[in-house]
N, C-alpha and C positions, 0 to 999 in steps of 0.2 A: 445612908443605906449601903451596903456592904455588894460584892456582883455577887455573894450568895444569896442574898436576900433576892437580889433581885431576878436574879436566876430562877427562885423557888417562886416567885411572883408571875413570872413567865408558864412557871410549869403549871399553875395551879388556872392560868388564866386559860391555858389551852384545854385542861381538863374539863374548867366547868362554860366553857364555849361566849366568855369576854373576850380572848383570844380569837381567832378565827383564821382557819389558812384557805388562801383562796388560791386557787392553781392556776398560774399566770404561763402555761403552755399549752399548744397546739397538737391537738392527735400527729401523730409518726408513724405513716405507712405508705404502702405505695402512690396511694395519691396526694400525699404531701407537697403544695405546688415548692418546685426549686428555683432559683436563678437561673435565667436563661441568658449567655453572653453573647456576640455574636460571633459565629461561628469561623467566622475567619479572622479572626481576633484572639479568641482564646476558647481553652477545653471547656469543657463542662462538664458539672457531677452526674452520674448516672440517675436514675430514676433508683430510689428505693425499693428495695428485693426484700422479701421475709421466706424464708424458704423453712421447711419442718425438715426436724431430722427423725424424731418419733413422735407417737403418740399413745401412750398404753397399749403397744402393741408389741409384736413378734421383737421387734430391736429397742425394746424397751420397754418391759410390762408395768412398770409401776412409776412413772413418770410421761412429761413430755415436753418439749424445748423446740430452739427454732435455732436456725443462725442466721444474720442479717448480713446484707450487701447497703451501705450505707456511707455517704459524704460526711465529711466532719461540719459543716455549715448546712447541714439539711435540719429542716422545722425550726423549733425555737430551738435557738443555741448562742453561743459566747462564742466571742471570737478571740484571741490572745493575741499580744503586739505581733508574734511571729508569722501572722496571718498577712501584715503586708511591708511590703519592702522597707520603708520609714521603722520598723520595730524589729527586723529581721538580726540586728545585733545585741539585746538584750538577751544578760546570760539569765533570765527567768522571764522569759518570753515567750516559753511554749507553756501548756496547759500542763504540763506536771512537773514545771519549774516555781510553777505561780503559788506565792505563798495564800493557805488556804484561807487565811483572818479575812482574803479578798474576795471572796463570793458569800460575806453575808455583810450586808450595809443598810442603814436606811434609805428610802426609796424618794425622790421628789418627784411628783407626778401634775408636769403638764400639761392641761386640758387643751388640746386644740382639733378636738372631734366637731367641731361648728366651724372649722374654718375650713379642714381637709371635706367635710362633705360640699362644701360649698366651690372648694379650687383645689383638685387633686394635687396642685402641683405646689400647694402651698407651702413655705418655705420660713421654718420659725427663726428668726431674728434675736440680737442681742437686745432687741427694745421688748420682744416679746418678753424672753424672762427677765428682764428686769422690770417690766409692770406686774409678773406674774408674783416675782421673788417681795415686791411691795404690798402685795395683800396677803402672802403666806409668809411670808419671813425668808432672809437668806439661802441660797445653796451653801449647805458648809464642807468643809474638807474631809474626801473619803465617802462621800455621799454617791449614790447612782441619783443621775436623773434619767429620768422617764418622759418620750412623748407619747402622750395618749391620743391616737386618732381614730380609737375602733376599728381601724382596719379589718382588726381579726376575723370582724365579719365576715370579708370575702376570701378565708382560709380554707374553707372549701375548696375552691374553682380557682385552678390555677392562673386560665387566662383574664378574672378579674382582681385576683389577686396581684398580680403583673400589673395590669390595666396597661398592656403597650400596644401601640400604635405603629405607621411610618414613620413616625419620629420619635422613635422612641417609649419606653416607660412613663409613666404618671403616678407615680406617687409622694406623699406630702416628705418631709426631711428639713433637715439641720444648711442655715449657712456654714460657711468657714466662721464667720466672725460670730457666730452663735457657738462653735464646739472650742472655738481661741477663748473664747469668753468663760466657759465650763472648764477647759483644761488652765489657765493660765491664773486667771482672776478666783475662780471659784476651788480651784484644783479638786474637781472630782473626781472621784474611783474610778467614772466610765459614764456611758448613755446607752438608752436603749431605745429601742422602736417596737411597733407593730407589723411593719413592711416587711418584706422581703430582706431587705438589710438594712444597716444603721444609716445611711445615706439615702434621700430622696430621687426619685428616679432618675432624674435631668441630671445630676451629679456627676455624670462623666463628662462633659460640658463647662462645667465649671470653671472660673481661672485658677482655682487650686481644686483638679480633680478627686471626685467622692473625699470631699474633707473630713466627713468622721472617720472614715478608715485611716485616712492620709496624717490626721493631725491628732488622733486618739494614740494608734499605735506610736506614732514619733514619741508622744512622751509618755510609753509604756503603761498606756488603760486600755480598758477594757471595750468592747461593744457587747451588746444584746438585740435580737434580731427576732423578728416573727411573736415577739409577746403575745398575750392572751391575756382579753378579763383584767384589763388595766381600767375600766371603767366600774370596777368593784374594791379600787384604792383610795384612799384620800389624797389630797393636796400632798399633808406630811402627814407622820406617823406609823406609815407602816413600813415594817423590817423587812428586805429583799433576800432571798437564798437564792443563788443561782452557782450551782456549781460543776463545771466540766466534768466531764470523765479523762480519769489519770493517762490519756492517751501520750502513750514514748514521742518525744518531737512533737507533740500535734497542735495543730496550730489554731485549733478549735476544737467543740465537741457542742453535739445536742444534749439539751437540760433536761433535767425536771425544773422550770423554775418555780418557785411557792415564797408568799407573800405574806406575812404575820400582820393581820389587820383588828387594830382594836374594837369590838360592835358597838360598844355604847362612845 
């Protein structure tokens, strides 16, 4: 089969809805919960602004727009190496250096929504995918994985989306020897999450602190952050689009992401 062929197999399957896109992002607006760092530690992104400039009105009869005040890592979004110090020397390291073949991959998505409801602070392991990669088949090269924890549930409400305490946040995430194990052994395109960011909440703690940031960006992949409707993907199968906005230097950007999923 030829990629025209396959292409027009694509087109026809989205047409007649064998196809399906399912929209693996989170509403973007003012209540969008953000990261919160501690403040005497480090900045933080403002809250999300949408501000109107017209509306079919006197400064604009036949139209109507807005302009936003907006983080590059606010809602679902991608993160690019040049986002943390480990990636800050790659010369296609920001979000409109990154060659575009990079924001459409196949997606691997693992289920560990039965474990994060049961221990927020659960933490997926190299023994995990590899019992998971044993009933679905390999992580192959260029591939995104996916943790599926539902999260997105609590996208609403900031402070359960957070789920932080005196000690900290609680949310589920990746070992180091889980993202050494994806970048190294599997070499994939990148990972993603449902949380707040690609790293579990306890991750500043860590002996190799927030290691998906830490050890993705070092060898020039990708993160994904705050997903949506990850529990309407398969194990494998479906195609991932998740693509930045061409932001000069930037070191991220919020998505549209969408998800090509077979129905039969």
């Amino acid at each position: 089969m030829t990629s025209q062929n396959t292409l027009a197999e694509v087109a026809t399957g989205l047409l007649d809805g064998s196809i399906k896109v399912v929209d693996c992002t989170a509403p973007l607006g003012p209540d969008t919960p953000l990261l919160k760092l501690p403040e005497d530690f480090a900045d933080n992104t403002p809250k999300i602004e949408i501000h109107k400039i017209s509306e079919y009105g006197d400064r604009g009869p036949w139209w109507a727009w807005n302009w936003l005040k907006i983080g590059e890592h606010s809602g679902t979004h991608y993160d690019a190496p040049h986002h943390w110090i480990t990636g800050k020397d790659f010369p296609d390291g920001s979000v409109d250096t990154i060659a575009p073949q990079n924001f459409v991959a196949p997606a691997n998505v693992i289920d560990c929504s039965k474990e994060a409801a049961e221990d927020n602070d659960f933490l997926l392991t190299v023994e995990h995918i590899k019992a998971w990669e044993a009933e679905h088949g390999d992580i192959k090269e260029g591939e995104w994985v996916l943790m599926r924890t539902d999260w997105d549930q609590y996208n609403t409400d900031e402070d359960k989306y957070l789920n932080a305490d005196e000690n900290g946040p609680h949310t589920p995430g990746p070992t180091a020897e889980a993202i050494i194990y994806l970048m190294e052994d599997r070499k994939a395109l990148g990972w993603g999450t449902q949380c707040i960011g690609t790293d579990a909440g306890a991750a500043g703690g860590f002996e190799i602190p927030f290691p998906a940031h830490n050890l993705l960006h070092k060898h020039n992949k990708y993160g994904l952050a705050s997903l949506a409707n990850l529990s309407e993907l398969p194990a494998k199968g479906a195609i991932l689009i998740a693509a930045p906005l061409k932001i000069v230097k930037g070191t991220g950007s919020p998505i549209r992401a969408l998800a090509l999923v077979p129905t039969t």
